[in-house]
C-alpha positions as CSV (number, residue, x, y, z in Angstrom):
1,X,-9.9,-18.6,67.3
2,X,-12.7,-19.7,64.6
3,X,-16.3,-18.6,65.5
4,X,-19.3,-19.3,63.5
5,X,-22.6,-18.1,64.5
6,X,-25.3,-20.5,62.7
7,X,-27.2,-19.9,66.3
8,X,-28.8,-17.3,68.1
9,X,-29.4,-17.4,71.8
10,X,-31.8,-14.5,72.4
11,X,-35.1,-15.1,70.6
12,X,-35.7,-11.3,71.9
13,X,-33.3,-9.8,69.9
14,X,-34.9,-10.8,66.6
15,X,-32.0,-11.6,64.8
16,X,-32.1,-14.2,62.0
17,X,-29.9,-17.5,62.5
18,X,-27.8,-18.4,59.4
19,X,-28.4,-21.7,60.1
20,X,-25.7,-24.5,59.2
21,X,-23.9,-22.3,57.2
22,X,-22.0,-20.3,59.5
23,X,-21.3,-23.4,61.5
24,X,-19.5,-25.4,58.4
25,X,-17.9,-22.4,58.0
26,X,-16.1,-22.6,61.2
27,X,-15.3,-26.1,61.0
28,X,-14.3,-26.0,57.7
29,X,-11.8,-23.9,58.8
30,X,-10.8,-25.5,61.4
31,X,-9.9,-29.0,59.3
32,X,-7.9,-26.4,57.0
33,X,-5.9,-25.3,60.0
34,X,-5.6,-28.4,62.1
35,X,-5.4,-30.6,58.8
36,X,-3.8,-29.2,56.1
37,X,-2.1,-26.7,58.1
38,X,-0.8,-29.4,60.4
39,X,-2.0,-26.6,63.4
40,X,-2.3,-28.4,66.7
41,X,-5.3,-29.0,68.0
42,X,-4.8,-27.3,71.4
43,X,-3.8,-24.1,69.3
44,X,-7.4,-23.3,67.7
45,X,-10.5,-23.2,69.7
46,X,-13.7,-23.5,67.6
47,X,-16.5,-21.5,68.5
48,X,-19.9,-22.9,67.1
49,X,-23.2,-24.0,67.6
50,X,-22.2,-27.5,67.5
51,X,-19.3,-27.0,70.8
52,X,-19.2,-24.0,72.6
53,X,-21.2,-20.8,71.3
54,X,-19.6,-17.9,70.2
55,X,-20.6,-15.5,72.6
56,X,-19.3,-12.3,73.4
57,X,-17.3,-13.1,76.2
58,X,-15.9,-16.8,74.7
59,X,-14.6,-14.9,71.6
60,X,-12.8,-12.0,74.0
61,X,-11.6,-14.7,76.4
62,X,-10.1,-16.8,73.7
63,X,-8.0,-13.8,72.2
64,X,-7.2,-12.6,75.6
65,X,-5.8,-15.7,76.4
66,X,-4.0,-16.7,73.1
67,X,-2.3,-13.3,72.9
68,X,-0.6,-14.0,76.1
69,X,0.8,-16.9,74.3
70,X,1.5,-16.4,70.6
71,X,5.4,-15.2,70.5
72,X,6.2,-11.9,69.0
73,X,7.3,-13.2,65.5
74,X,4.3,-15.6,65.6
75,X,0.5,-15.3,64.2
76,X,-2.6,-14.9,66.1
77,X,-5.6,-15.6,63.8
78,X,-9.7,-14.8,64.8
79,X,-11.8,-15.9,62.0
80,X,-15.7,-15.1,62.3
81,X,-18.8,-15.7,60.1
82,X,-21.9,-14.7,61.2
83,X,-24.0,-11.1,61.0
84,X,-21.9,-7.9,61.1
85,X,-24.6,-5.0,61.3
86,X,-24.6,-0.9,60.9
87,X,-26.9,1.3,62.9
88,X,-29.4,3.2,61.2
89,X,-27.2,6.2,60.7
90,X,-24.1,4.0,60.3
91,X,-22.2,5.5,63.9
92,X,-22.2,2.6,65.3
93,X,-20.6,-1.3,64.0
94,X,-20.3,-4.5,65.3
95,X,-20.2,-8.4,65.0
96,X,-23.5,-10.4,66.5
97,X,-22.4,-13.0,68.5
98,X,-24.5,-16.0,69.7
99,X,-25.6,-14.2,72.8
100,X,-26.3,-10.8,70.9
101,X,-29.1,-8.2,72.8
102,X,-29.1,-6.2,70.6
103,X,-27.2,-3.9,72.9
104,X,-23.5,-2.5,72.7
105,X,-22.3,-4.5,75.6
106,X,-23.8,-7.7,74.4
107,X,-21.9,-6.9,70.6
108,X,-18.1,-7.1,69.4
109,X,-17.2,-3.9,68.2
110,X,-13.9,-3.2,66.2
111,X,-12.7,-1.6,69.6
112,X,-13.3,-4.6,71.9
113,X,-11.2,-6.7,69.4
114,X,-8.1,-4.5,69.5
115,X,-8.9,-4.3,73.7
116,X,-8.4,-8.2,73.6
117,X,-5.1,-7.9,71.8
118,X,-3.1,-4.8,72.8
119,X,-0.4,-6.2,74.2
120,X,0.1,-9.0,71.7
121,X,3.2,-7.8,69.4
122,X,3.1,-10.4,66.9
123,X,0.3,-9.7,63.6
124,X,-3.1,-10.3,64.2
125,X,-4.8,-11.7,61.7
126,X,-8.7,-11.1,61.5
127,X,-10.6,-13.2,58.9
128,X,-14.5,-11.8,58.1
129,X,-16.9,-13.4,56.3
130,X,-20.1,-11.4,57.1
131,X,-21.8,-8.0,55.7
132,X,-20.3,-4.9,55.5
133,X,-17.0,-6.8,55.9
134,X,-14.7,-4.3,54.4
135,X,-16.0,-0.9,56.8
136,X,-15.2,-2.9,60.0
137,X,-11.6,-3.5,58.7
138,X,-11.6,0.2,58.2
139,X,-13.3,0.9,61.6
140,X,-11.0,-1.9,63.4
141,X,-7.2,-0.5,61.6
142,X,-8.2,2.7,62.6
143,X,-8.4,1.5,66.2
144,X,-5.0,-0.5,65.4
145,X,-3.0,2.7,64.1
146,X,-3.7,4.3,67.4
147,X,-2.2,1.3,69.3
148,X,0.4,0.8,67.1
149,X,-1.1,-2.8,66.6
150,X,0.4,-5.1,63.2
151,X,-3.1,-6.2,62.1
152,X,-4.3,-7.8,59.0
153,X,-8.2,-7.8,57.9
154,X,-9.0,-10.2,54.9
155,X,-13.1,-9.2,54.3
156,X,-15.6,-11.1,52.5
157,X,-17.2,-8.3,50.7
158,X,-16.7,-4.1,50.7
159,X,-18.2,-1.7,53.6
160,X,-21.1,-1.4,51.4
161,X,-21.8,-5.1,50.1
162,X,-23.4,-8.4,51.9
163,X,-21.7,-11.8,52.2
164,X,-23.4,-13.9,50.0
165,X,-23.8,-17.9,50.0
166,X,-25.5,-20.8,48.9
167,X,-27.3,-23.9,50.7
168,X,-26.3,-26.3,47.8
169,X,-22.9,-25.0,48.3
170,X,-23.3,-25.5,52.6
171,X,-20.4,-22.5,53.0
172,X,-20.4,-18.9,52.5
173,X,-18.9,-18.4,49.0
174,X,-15.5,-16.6,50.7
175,X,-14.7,-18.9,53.1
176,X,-15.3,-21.7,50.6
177,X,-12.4,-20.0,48.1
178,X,-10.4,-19.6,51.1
179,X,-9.7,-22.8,52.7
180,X,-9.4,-23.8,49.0
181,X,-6.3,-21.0,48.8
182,X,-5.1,-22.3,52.3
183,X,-4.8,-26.0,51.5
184,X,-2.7,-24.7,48.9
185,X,-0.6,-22.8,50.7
186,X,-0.3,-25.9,53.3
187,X,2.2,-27.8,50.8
188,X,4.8,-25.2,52.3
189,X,3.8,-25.7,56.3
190,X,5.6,-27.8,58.9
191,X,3.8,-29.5,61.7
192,X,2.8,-26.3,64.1
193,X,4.2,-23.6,61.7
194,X,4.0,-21.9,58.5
195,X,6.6,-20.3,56.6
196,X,4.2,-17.2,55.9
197,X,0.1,-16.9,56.2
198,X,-0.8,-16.5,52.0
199,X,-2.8,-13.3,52.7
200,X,-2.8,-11.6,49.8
201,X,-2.3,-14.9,47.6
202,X,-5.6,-15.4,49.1
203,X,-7.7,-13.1,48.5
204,X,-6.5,-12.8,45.1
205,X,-7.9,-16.1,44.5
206,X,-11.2,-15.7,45.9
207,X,-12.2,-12.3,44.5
208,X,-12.3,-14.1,40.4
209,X,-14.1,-17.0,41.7
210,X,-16.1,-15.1,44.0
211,X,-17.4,-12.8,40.9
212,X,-17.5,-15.8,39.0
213,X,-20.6,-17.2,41.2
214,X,-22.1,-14.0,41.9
215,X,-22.1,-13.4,38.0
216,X,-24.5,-16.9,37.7
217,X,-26.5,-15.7,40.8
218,X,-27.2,-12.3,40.3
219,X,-29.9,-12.8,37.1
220,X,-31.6,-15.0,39.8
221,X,-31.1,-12.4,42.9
222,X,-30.9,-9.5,41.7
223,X,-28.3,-6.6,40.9
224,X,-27.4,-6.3,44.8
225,X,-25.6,-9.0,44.4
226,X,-22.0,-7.7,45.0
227,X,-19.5,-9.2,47.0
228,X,-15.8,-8.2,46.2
229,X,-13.3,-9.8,48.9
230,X,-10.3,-7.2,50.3
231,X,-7.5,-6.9,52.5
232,X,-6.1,-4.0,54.8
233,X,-3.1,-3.4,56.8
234,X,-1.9,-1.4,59.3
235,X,0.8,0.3,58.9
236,X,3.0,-1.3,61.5
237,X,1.8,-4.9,59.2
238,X,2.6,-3.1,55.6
239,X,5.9,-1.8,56.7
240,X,7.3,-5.5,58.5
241,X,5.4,-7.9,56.6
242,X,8.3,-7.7,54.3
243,X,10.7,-8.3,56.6
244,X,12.4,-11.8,58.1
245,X,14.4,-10.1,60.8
246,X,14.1,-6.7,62.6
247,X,16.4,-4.0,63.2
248,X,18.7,-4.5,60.2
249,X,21.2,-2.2,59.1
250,X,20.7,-2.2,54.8
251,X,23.0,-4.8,52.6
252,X,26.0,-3.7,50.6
253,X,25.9,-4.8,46.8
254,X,23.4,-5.7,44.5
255,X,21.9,-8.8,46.5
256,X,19.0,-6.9,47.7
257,X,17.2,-7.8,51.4
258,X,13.9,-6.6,50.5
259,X,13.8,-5.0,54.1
260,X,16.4,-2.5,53.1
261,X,14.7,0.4,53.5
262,X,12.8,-0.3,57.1
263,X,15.8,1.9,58.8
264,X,14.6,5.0,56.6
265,X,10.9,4.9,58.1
266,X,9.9,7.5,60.7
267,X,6.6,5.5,61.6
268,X,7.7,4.5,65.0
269,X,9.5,7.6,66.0
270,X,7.7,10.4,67.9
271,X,4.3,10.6,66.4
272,X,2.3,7.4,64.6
273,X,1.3,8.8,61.4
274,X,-1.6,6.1,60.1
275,X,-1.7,5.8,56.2
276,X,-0.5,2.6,53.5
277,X,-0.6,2.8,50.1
278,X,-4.1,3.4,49.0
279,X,-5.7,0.2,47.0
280,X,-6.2,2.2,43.6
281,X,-1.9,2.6,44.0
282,X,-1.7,-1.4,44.6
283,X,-4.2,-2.3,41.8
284,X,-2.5,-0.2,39.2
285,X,1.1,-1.4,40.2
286,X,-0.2,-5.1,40.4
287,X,-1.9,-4.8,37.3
288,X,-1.5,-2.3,34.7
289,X,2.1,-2.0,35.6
290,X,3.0,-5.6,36.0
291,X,1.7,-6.3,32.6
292,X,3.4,-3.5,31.1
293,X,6.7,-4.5,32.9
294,X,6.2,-8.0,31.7
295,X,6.0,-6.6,28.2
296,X,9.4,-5.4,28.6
297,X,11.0,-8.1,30.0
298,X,10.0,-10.7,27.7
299,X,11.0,-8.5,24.7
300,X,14.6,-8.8,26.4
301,X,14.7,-4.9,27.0
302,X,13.7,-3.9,31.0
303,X,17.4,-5.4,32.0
304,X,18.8,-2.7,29.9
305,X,20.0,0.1,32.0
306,X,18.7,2.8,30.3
307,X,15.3,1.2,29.9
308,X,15.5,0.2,33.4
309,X,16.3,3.9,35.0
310,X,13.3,5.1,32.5
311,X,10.6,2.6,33.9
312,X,11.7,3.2,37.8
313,X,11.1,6.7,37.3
314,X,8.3,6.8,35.3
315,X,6.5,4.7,37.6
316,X,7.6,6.6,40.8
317,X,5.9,9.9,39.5
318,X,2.9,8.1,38.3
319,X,2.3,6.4,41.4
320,X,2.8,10.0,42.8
321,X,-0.4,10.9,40.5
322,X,-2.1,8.5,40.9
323,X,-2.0,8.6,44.8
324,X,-2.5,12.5,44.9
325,X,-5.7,12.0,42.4
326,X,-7.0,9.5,44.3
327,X,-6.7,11.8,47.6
328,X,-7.8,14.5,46.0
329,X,-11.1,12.8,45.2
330,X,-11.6,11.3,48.6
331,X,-9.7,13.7,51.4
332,X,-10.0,16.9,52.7
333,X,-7.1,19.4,51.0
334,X,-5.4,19.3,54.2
335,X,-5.1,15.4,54.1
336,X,-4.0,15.5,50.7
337,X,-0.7,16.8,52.2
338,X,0.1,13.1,53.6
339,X,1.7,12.7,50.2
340,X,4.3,15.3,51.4
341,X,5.2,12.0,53.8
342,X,8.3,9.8,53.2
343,X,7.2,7.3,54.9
344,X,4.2,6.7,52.1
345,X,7.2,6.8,49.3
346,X,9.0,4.0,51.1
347,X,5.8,1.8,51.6
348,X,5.4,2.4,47.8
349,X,8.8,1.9,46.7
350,X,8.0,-2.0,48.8
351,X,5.2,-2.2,46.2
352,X,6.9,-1.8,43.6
353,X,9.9,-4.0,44.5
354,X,7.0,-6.5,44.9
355,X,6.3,-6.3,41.4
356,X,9.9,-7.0,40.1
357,X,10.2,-9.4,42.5
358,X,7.6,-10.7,40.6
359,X,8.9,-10.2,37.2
360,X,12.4,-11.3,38.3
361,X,14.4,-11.0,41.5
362,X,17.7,-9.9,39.4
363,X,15.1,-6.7,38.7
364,X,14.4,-5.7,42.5
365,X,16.1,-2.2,42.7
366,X,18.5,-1.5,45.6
367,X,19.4,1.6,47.2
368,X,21.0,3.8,44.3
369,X,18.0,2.9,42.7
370,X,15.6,3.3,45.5
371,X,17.1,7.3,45.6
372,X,16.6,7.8,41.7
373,X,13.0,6.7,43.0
374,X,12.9,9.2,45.5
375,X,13.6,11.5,43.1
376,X,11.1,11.6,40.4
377,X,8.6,11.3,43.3
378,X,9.6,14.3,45.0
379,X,9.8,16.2,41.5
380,X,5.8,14.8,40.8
381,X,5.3,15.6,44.4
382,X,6.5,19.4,43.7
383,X,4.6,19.6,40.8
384,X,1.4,18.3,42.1
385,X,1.5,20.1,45.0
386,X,3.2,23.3,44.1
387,X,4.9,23.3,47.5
388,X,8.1,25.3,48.4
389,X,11.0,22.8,48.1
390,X,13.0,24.6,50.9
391,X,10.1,25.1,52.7
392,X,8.8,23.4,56.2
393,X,6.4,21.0,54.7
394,X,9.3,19.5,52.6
395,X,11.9,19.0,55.0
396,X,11.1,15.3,55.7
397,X,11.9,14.6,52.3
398,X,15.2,16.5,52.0
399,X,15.9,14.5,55.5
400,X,15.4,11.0,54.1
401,X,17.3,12.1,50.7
402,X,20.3,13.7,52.8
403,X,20.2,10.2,54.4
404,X,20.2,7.9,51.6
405,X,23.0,10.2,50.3
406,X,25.0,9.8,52.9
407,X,24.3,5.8,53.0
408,X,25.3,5.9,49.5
409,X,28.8,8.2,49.5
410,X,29.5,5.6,52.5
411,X,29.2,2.9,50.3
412,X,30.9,4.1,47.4
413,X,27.9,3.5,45.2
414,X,27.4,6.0,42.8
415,X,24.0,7.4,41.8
416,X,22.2,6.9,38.5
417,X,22.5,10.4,37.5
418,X,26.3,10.3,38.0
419,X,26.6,7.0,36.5
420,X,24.8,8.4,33.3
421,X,26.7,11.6,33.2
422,X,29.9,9.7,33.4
423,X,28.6,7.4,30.6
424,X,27.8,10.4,28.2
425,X,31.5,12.0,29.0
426,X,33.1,8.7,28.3
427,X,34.2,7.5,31.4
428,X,33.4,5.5,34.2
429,X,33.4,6.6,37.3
430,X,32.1,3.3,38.9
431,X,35.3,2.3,40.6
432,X,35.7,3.8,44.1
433,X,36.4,7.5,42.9
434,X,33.1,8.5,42.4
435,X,31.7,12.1,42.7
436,X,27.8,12.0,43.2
437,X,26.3,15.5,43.4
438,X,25.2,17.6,46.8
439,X,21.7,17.0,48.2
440,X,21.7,21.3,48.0
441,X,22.4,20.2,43.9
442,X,19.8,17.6,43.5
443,X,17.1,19.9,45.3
444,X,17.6,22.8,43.1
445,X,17.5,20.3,39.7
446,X,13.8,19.2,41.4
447,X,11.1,21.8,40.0
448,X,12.5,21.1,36.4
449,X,11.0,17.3,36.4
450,X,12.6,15.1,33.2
451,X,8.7,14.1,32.2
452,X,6.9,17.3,33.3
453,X,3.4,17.4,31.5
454,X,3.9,13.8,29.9
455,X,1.0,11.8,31.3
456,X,3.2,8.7,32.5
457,X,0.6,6.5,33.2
458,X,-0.6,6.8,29.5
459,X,3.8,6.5,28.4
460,X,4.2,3.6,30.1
461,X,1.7,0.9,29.0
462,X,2.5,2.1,26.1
């Protein structure tokens, strides 16, 4: 569904047009979808001032409709440009669409979005190029967690920036870098299908060049000029975005599914518990982390075992830190506690498979590793938190340990501690007869962390 409003209908309302703009927006999009994309026709519907108007009830009928159709493991995609706006006291946020009153019935609100689509259980996938771009993906995966939706927001711009364009340039300047990622990404599509939808790819490339215009404009219009492009998940999205199938049990050996460690998440079970990997985690681990780790590895040293248990577990307690700091500064000491969550460890152990993936797929840790992981993070966690490791609020953790364990002695795979304890005594007890350690061992060995009072963040780039 691709809606631009260049048009309003209700002179009453007072509400600026945008003109063209917002129009070859839409249809730019369109060609990139129906074109480049090889999307068929009769699968997008284009909602403009040149063919129908995108009013409120065209835009809700549309993804009523399509999400009756889309299959589970498929896409359904609503991209909108046109005004977003905040209420004087910021309670209250919602699209315009052509037909806006300025009242609440005659708006879009992040609520009537995931109304439209609660019974589709394939991603959603909502595309804004408007103001205040990045608090109604807030506002609108809030509403998702509670229905347990898979959504994905790609915004123009933060909660607290506008969406900025130019006439010369006839597109808003996010949209214009985006259909510019997506024709790239169309190289890898098949006539009605792609093999993924580049959302992270792509707003990675338009937040440079978006800054890179801005930076030319903002002499001319001022130091308001901001506009820094996102993307948010749910947590149903974050934790199966990763995955090709569903429902798999994890892999023996070394050749890693990436999914792995889906059977270890308690998201689904009993009680939704709404959280992902803050951004200040991501950025660190995408950048100052990946440069560090591509240090190593072209130095010829990160494949080394030793080097390679060291950087796993440095990184696990500093993404700990940083996660707790960052809560800290933002939540309410009761909310800090979602750290105490194994659920949050698994999401960032994906991460940072990402980033060896990145590096080198013979790099992506498997499940031994993904326990030495756990490990370190629990022992920052302790520390950080100063939390009784026997105690209630722990107990998840020592669950999902007690259950990797188990996975593990089932396998035969021994764990890094044992493997280095067998290496320093001389032997190797790698070959079926292995003796890891008790979970009741590994818990007591927690409060003495390896790297206590090292800043690791400082260690590692380093």
């Amino acid at each position: 569904v691709v809606a631009g409003v260049g048009r309003q209908l209700c002179p009453e309302a007072q509400v600026a047009d945008l003109g063209t703009t917002a129009d070859r927006d839409a249809a730019l999009i369109r060609s990139v979808l129906t074109g480049t994309l090889k999307i068929p026709n009769e699968q997008v519907t284009v909602l403009n001032s040149r063919m129908q108007h995108a009013t409120t009830n065209t835009v809700k009928t549309a993804l009523r409709d399509y999400s009756g159709k889309v299959t589970d493991d498929g896409a359904l995609i609503l991209y909108f440009s046109g005004h977003c706006m905040l209420t004087k006291h910021g309670d209250k946020l919602f699209l315009a669409p052509a037909d806006f009153k300025r009242t609440i019935d005659s708006a879009i609100t992040p609520s009537d979005i995931t109304n439209a689509v609660e019974k589709f259980a394939g991603y959603f996938v909502l595309i804004l190029d408007c103001c205040y771009a990045g608090l109604f993906a807030e506002r609108l995966i809030s509403e998702a967690e509670r229905r347990r939706l898979k959504v994905c927001v790609l915004a123009s711009c933060t909660g607290e920036e506008k969406s900025l364009s130019h006439s010369e340039l006839g597109n808003g300047f996010f949209t214009y870098f985006l259909a510019d990622s997506l024709r790239k990404a169309g190289k890898h599509s098949t006539e009605g299908s792609m093999v993924e939808f580049p959302a992270e790819s792509s707003v990675e490339h338009c937040r440079p060049l978006c800054e890179a215009m801005l930076s030319l404009m903002r002499p001319g219009y001022g130091d308001c000029a901001k506009m820094t492009p996102g993307i948010t998940f749910s947590s149903s999205a974050t934790i199966q975005m990763y995955l090709s199938t569903t429902g798999e049990d994890m892999v023996d050996g070394p050749e890693l599914h990436r999914g792995f460690a889906l059977k270890y998440l308690t998201h689904t079970k009993d009680k939704v518990r709404s959280y992902d990997v803050p951004e200040v985690v991501r950025r660190w681990l995408s950048e100052d982390a990946a440069e560090a780790l591509c240090r190593l590895h072209h130095a010829g040293v990160l494949g080394r075992q030793e080097v390679y248990v060291t950087v796993l577990g440095m990184m696990s307690q500093s993404v700990a830190r940083i996660m707790y700091e960052d809560l800290s500064s933002t939540s309410p000491a009761c909310d800090r506690l979602v750290i105490l969550q194994p659920d949050l460890f698994i999401l960032c152990f994906f991460r940072l498979s990402e980033v060896m993936l990145y590096i080198n797929h013979d790099l992506v840790p498997d499940l031994c590793y993904m326990e030495h992981c756990l490990e370190h993070y629990m022992k920052k966690v302790h520390d950080l938190t100063h939390v009784d490791i026997e105690g209630e609020q722990f107990k998840d953790f020592i669950t999902l340990l007690t259950c990797v364990m188990a996975d593990l002695n089932r396998q035969g795979t021994p764990l890094v501690r044992t493997r280095r304890a067998s290496y320093e005594a001389g032997s190797d007890t790698t070959d079926g007869d292995i003796k890891n350690p008790k979970v009741e061992d590994i818990i007591r060995s927690l409060p003495s962390s390896e790297v206590e009072r090292i800043n690791t963040i400082e260690l590692l780039e380093d």
